[in-house]
SEPA-378947 format. One line per 10 residues: number of its first residue (from 0); their letters; for each residue z, x, y of N, C-alpha, C, O. Coordinates in pm, 1 decimal. Example, Ala and Ser with C-alpha at 12.3 -4.5 7.8 and 13.67 -1.06 7.14 Angstrom:
BEGIN
0) AS) 780.0 1319.0 -569.0 780.0 1230.0 -450.0 780.0 1320.0 -330.0 846.5 1423.6 -331.9 ~ 708.0 1285.0 -225.0 714.0 1367.0 -106.0 787.0 1290.0 3.0 803.9 1340.9 113.8
END
This chain:
BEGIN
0) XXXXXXXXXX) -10739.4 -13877.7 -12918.6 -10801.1 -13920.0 -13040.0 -10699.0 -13904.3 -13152.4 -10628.7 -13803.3 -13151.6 ~ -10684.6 -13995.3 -13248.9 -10603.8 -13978.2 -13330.2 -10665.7 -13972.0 -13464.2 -10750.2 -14055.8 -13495.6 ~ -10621.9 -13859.1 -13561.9 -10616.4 -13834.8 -13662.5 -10531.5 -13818.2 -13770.5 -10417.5 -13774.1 -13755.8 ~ -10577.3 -13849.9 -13877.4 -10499.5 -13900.9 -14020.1 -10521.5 -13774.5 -14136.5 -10630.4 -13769.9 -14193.8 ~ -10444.8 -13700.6 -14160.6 -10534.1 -13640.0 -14278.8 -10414.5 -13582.7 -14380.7 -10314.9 -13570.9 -14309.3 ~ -10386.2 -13547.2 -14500.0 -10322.4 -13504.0 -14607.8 -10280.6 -13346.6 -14561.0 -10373.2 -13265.7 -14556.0 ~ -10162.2 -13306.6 -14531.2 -10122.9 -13150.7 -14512.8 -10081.5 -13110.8 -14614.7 -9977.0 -13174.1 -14629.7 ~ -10094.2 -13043.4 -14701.1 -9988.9 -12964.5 -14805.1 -9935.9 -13064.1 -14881.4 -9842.4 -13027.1 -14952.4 ~ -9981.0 -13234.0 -14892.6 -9953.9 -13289.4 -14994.3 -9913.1 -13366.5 -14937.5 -9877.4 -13460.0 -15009.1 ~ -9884.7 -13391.5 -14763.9 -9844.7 -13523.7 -14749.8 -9926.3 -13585.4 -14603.1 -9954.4 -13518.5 -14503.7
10) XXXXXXXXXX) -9948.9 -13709.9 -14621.9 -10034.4 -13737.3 -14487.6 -9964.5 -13738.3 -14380.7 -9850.7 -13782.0 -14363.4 ~ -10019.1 -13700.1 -14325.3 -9971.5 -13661.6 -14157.6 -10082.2 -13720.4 -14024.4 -10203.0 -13738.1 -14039.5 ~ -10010.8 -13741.7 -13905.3 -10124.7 -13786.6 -13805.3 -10066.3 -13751.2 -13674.0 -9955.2 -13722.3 -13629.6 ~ -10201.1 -13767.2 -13625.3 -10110.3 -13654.0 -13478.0 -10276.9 -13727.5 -13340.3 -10372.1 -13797.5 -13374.6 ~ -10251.3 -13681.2 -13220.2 -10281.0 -13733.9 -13142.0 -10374.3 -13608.5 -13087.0 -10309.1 -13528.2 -13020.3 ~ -10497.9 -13580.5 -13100.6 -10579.7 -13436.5 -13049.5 -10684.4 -13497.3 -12945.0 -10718.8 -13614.3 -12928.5 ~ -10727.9 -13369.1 -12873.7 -10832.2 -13379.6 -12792.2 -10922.1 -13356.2 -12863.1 -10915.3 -13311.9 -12977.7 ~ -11080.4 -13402.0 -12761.0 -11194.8 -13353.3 -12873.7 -11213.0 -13212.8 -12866.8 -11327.9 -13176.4 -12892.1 ~ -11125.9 -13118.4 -12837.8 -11174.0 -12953.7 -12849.0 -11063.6 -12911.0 -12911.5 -11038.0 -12790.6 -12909.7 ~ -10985.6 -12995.2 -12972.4 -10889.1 -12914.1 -13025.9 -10928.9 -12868.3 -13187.0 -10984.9 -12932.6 -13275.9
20) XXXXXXXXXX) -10887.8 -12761.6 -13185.1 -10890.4 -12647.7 -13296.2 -10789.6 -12692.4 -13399.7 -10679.1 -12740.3 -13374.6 ~ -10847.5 -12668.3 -13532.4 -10770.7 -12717.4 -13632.9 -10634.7 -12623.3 -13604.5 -10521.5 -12658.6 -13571.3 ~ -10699.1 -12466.5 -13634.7 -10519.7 -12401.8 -13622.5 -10400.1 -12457.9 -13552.1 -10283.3 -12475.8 -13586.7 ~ -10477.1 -12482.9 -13426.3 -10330.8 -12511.8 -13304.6 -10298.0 -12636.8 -13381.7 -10178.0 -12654.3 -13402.6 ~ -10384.8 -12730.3 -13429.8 -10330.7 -12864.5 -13505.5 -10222.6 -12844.6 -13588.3 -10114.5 -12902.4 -13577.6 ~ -10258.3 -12746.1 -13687.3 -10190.1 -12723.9 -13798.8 -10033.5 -12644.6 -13745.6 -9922.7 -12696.3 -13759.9 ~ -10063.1 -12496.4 -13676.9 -9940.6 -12524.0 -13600.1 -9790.6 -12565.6 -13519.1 -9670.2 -12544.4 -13505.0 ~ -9899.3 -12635.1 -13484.8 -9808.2 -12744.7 -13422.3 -9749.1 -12833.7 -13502.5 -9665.6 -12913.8 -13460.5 ~ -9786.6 -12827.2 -13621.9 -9681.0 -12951.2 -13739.7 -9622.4 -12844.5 -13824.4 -9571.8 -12896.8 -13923.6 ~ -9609.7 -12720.4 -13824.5 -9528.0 -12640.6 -13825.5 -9542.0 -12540.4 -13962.3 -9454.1 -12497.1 -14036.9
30) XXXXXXXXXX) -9730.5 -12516.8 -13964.1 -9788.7 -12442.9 -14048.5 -9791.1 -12297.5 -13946.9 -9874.1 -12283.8 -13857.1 ~ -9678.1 -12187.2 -13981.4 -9688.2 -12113.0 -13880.4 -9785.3 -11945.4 -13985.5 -9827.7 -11842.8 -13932.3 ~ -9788.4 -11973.7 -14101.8 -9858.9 -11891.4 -14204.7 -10035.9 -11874.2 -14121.8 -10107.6 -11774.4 -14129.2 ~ -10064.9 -11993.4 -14054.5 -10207.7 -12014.5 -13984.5 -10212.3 -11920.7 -13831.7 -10136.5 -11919.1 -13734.7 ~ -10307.8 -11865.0 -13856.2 -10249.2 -11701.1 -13750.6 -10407.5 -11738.4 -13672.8 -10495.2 -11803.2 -13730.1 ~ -10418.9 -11688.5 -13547.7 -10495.5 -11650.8 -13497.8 -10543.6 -11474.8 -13464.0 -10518.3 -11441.7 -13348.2 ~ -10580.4 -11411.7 -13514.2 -10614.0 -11264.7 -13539.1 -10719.5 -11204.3 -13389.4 -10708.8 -11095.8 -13332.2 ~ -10833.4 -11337.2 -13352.9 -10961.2 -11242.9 -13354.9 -11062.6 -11341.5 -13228.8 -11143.1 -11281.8 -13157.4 ~ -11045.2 -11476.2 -13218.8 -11117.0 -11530.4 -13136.3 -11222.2 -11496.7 -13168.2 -11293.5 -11491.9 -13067.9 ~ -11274.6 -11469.3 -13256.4 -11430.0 -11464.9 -13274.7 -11521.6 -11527.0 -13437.7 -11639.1 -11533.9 -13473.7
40) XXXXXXXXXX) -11350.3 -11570.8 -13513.5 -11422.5 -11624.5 -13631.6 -11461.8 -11533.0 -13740.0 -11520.0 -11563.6 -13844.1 ~ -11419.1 -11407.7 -13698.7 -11395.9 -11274.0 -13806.8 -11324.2 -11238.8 -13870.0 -11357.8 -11158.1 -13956.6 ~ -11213.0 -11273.8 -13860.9 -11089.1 -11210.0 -13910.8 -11006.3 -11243.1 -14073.9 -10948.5 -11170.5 -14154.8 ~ -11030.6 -11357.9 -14069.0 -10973.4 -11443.7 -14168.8 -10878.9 -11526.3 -14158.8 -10878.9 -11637.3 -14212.1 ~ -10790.2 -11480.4 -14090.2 -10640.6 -11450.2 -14086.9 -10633.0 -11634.3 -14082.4 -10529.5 -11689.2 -14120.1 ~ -10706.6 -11685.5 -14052.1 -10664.8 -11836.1 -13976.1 -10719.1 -11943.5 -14103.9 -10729.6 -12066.2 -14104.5 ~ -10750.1 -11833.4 -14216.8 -10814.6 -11945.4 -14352.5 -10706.7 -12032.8 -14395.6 -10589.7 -12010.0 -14364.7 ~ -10748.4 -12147.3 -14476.8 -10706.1 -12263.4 -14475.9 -10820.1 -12328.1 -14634.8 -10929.3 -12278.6 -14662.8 ~ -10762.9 -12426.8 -14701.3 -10788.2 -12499.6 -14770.8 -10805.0 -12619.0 -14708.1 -10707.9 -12684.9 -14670.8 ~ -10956.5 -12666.5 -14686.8 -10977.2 -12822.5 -14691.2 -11054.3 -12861.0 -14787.7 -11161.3 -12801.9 -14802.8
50) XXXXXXXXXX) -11018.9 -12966.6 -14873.3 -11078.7 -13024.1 -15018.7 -11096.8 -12880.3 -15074.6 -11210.8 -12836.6 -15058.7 ~ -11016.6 -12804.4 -15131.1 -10991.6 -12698.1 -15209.7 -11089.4 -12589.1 -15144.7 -11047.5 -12479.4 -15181.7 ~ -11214.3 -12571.8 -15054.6 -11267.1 -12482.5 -15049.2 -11182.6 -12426.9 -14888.0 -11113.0 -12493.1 -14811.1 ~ -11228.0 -12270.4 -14881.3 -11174.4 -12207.4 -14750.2 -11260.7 -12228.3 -14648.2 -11383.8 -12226.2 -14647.8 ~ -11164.4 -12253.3 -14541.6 -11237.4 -12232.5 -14410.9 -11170.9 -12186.7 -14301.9 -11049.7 -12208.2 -14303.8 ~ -11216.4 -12127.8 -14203.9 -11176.3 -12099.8 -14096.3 -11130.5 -12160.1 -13987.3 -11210.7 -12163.4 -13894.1 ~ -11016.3 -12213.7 -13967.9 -10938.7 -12294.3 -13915.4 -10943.8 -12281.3 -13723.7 -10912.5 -12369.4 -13643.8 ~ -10979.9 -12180.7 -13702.5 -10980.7 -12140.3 -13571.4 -11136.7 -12209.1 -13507.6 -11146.8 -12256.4 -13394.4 ~ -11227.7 -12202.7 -13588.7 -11336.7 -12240.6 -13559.0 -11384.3 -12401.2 -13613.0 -11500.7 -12441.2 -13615.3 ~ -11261.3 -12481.0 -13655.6 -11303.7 -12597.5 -13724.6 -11217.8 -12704.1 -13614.6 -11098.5 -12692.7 -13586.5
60) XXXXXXXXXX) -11322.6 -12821.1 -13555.5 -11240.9 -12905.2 -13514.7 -11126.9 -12971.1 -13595.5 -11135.2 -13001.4 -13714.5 ~ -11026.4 -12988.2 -13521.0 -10948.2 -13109.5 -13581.4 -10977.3 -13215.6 -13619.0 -10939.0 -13277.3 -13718.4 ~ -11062.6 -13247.7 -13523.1 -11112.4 -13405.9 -13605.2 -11216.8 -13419.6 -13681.5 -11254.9 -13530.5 -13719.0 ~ -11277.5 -13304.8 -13714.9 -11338.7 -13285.1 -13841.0 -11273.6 -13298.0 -13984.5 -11328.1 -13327.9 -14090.7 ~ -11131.4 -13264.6 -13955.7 -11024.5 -13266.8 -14106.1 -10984.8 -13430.7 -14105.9 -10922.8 -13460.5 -14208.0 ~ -11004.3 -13530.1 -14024.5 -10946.9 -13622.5 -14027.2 -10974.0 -13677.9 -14175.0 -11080.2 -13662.3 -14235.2 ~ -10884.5 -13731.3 -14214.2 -10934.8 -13783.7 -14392.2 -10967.3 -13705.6 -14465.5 -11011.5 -13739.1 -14575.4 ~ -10954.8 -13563.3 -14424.7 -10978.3 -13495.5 -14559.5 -10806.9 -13429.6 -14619.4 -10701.6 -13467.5 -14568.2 ~ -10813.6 -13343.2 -14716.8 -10724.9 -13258.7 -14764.8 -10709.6 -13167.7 -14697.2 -10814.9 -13134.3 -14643.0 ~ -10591.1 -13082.6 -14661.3 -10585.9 -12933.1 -14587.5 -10451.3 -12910.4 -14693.6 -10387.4 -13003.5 -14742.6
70) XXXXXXXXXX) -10426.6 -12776.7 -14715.1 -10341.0 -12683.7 -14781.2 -10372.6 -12553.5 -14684.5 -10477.7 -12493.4 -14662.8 ~ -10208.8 -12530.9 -14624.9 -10229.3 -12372.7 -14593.0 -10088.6 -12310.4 -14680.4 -10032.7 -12368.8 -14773.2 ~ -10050.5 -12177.3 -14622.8 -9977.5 -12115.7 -14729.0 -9866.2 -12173.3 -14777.4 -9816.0 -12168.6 -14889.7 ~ -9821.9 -12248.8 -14641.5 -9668.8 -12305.2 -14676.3 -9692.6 -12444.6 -14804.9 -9586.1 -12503.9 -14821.9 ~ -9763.8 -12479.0 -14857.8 -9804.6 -12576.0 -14940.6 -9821.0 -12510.8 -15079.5 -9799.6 -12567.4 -15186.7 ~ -9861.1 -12386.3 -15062.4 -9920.3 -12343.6 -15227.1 -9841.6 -12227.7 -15215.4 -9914.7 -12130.4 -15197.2 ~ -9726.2 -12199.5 -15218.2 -9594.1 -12085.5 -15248.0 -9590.5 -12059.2 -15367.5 -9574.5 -11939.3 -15390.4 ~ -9601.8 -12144.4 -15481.2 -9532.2 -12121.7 -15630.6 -9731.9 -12097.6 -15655.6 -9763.1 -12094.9 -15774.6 ~ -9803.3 -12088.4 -15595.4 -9917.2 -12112.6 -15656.9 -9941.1 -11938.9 -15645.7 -9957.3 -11860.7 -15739.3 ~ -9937.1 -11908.0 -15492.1 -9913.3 -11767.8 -15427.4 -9828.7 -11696.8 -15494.1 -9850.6 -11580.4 -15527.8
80) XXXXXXXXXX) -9747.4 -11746.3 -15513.6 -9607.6 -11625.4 -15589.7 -9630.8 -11581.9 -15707.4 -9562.2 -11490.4 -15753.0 ~ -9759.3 -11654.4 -15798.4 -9804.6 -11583.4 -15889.3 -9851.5 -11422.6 -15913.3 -9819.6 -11339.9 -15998.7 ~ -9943.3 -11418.2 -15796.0 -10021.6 -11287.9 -15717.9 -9957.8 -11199.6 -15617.1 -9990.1 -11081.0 -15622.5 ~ -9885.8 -11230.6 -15539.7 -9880.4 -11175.2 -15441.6 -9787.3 -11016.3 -15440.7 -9794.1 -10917.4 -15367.6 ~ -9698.2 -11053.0 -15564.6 -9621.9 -10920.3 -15625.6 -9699.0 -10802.6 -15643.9 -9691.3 -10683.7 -15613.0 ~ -9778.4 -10880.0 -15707.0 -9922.5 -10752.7 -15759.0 -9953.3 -10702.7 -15637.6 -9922.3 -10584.0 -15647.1 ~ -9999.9 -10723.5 -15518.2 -10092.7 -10678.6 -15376.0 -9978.6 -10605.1 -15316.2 -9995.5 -10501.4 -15252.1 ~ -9836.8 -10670.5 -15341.8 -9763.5 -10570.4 -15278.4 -9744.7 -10445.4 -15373.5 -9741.6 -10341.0 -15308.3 ~ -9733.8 -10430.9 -15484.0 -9703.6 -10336.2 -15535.9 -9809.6 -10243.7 -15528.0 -9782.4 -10130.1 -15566.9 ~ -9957.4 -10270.9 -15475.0 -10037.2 -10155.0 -15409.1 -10018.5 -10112.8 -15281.5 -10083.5 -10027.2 -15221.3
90) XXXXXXXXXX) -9924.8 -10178.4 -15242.4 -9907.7 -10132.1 -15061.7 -10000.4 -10183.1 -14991.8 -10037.9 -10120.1 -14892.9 ~ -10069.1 -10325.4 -15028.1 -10189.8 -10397.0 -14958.3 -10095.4 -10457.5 -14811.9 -10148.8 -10453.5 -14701.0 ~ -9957.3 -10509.9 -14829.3 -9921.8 -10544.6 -14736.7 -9846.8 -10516.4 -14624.8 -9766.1 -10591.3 -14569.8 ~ -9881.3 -10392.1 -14590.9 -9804.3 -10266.3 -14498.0 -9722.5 -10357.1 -14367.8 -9600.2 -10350.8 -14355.1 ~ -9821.5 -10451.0 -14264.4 -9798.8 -10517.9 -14189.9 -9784.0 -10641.0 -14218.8 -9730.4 -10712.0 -14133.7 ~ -9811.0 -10678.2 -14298.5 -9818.5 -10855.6 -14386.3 -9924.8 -10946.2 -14255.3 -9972.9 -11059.2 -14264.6 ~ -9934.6 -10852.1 -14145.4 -10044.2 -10988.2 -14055.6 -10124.8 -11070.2 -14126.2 -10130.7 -11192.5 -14112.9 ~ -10206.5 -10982.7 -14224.6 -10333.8 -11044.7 -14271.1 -10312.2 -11122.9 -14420.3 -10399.1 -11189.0 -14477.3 ~ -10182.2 -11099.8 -14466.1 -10178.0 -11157.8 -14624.7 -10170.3 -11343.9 -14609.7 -10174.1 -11409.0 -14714.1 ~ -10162.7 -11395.6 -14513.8 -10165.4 -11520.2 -14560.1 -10340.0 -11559.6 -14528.9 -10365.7 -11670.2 -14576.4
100) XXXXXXXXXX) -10436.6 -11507.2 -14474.7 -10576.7 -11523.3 -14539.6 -10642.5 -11463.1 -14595.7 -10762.2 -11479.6 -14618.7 ~ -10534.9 -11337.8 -14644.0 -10595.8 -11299.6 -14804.0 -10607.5 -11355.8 -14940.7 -10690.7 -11355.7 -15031.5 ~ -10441.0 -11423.4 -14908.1 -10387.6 -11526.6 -15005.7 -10440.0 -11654.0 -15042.5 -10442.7 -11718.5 -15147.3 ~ -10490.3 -11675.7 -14899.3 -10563.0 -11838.3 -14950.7 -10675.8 -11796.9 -15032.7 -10673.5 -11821.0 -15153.5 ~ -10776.0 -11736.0 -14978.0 -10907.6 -11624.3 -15024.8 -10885.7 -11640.3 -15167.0 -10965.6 -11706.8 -15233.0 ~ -10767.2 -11575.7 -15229.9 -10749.6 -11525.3 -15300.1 -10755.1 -11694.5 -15387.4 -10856.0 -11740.3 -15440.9 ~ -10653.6 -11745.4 -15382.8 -10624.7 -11879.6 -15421.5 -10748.8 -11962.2 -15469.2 -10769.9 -12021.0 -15575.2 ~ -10840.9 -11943.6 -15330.2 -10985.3 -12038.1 -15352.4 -11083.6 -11943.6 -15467.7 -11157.1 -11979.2 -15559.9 ~ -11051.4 -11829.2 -15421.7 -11153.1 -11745.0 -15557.5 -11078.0 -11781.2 -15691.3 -11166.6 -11810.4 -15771.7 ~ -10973.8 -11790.6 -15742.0 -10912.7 -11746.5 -15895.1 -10962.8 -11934.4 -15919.8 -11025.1 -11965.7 -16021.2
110) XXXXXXXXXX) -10935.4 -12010.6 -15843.7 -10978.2 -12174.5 -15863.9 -11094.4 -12159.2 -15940.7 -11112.6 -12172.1 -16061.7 ~ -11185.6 -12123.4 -15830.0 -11351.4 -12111.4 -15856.5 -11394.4 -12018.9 -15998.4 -11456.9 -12063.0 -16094.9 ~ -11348.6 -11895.9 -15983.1 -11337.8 -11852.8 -16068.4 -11239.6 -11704.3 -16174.1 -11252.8 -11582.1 -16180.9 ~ -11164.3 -11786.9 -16226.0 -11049.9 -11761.3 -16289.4 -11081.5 -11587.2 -16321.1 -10996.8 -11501.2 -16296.7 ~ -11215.1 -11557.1 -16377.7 -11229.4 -11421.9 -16414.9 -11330.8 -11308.9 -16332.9 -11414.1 -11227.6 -16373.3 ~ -11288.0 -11340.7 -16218.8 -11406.8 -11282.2 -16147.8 -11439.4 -11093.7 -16163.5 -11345.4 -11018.2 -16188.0 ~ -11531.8 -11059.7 -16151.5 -11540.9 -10903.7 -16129.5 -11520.2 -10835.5 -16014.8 -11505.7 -10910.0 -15917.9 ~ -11511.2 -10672.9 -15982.3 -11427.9 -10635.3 -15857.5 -11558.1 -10659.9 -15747.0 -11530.0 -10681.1 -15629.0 ~ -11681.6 -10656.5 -15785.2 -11764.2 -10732.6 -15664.6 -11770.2 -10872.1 -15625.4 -11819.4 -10921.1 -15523.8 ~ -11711.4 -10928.0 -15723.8 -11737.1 -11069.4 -15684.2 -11565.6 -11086.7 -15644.4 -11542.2 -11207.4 -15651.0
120) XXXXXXXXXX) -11459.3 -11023.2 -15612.2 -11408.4 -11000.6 -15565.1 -11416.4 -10944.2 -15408.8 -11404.5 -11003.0 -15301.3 ~ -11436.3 -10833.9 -15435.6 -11492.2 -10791.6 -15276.8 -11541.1 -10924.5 -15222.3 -11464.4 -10986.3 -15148.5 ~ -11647.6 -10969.7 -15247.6 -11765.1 -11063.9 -15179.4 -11660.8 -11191.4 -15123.8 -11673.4 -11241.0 -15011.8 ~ -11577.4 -11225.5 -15203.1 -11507.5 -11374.2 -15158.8 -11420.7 -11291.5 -15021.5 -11431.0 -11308.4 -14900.0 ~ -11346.2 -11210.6 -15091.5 -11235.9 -11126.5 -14939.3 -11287.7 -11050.9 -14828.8 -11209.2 -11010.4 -14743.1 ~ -11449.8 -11019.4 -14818.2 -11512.6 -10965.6 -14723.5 -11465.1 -11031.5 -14583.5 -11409.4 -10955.6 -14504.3 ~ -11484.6 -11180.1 -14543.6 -11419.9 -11201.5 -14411.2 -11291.6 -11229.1 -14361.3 -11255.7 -11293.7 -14262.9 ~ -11199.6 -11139.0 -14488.7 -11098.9 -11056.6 -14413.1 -11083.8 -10951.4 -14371.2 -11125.1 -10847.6 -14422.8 ~ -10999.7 -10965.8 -14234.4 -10962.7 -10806.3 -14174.1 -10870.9 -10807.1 -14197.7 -10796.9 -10904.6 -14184.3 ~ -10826.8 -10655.2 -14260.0 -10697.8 -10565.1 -14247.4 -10718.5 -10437.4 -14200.4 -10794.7 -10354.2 -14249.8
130) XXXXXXXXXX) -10644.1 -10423.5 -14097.4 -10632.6 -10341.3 -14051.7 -10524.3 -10161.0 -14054.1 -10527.3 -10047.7 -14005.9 ~ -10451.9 -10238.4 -14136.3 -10376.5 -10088.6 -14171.9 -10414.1 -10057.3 -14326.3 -10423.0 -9934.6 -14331.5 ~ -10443.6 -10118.3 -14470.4 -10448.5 -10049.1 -14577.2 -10574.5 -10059.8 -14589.6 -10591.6 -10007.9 -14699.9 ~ -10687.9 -10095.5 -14548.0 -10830.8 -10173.5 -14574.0 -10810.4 -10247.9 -14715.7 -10701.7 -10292.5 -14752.1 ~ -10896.1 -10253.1 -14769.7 -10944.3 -10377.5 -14865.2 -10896.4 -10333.8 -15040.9 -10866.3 -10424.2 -15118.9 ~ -10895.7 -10197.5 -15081.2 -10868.3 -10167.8 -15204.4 -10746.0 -10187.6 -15221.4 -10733.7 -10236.9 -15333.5 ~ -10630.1 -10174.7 -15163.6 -10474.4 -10223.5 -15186.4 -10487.1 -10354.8 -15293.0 -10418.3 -10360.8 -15394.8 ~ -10586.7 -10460.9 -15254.0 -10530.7 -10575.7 -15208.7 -10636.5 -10606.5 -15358.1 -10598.6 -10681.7 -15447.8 ~ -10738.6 -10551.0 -15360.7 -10864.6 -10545.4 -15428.7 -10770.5 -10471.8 -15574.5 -10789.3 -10544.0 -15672.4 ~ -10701.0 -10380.3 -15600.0 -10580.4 -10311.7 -15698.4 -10535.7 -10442.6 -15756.5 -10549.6 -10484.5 -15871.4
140) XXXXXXXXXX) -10480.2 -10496.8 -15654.1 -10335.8 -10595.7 -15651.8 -10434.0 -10714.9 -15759.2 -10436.1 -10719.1 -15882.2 ~ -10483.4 -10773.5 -15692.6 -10563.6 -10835.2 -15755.2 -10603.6 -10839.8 -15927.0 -10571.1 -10923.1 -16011.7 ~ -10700.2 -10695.6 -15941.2 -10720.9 -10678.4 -16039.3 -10582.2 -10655.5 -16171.3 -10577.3 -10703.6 -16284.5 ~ -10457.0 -10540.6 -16081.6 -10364.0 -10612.7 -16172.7 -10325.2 -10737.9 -16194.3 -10234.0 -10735.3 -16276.8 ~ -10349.5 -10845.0 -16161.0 -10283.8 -10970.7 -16141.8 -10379.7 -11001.0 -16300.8 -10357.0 -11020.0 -16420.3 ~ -10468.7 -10992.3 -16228.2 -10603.6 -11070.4 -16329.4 -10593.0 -11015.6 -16489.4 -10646.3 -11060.1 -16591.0 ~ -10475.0 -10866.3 -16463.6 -10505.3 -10777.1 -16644.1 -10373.3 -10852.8 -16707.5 -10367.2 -10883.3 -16826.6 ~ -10272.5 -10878.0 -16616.0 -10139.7 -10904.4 -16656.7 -10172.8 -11033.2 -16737.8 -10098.6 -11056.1 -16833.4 ~ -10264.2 -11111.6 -16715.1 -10275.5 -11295.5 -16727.8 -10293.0 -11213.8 -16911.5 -10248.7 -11259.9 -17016.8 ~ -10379.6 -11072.4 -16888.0 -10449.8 -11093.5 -17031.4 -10388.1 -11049.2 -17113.4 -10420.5 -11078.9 -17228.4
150) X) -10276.1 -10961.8 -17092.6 -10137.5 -10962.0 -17204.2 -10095.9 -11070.6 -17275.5 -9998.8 -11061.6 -17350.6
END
């Protein structure tokens, strides 16, 4: 089956089965930021931008994205490099496994909403796992990001 769809800003098309998984799609055209963590659709790690909102890439057909938009990390770098100083400078990224679907997370929340509070924080990054700093590193990082804008 062949599909057509926009990667990181440029259209791309590729030749899938009907069970193929967006990640391995994405992957394979050489989005290697798109992680598989968890086989179960828990983890995060495999989030992704299609038409600006997140989703879970491990659990989304490929040919469900056909014609739409996808952005994963390697697409939004200068967008990421805004934030990501901040999360490290709490020690959120001990192992870095999990920062590229924290990052998107992160990306789709500040879109949605630019001033969020530390629960409505929590709430967007809840279906990520990290496993070595848990969630306040990253939840720090964040909130400095968000005080610095207000200097």
């Amino acid at each position: 089956m062949e599909i057509k769809l926009k990667l990181n800003g440029k259209v791309v098309t590729g030749h899938v089965q009907p069970d193929t998984v967006l990640l391995d799609f994405l992957r394979e055209k050489g989005c290697l930021s798109v992680k598989c963590g968890c086989d179960t659709s828990n983890c995060g790690l495999c989030t992704v931008l299609m038409d600006a909102k997140p989703i879970l890439s491990c659990s989304t057909l490929a040919v469900r994205a056909d014609g739409h938009e996808i952005y994963t990390l390697e697409g939004l770098q200068e967008e990421a490099s805004e934030f990501v100083g901040f999360i490290a400078d709490q020690g959120a990224d001990q192992c870095g496994f999990c920062n590229p679907g924290f990052v998107m997370n992160t990306i789709a929340l500040l879109r949605e909403n630019p001033e969020p509070t530390d629960d409505e924080i929590r709430a967007f990054l809840s279906g990520n796992l990290c496993r070595c700093s848990g969630y306040d590193g990253q939840l720090r990082g964040i909130r400095a990001f968000l005080d610095s804008r207000k200097n």
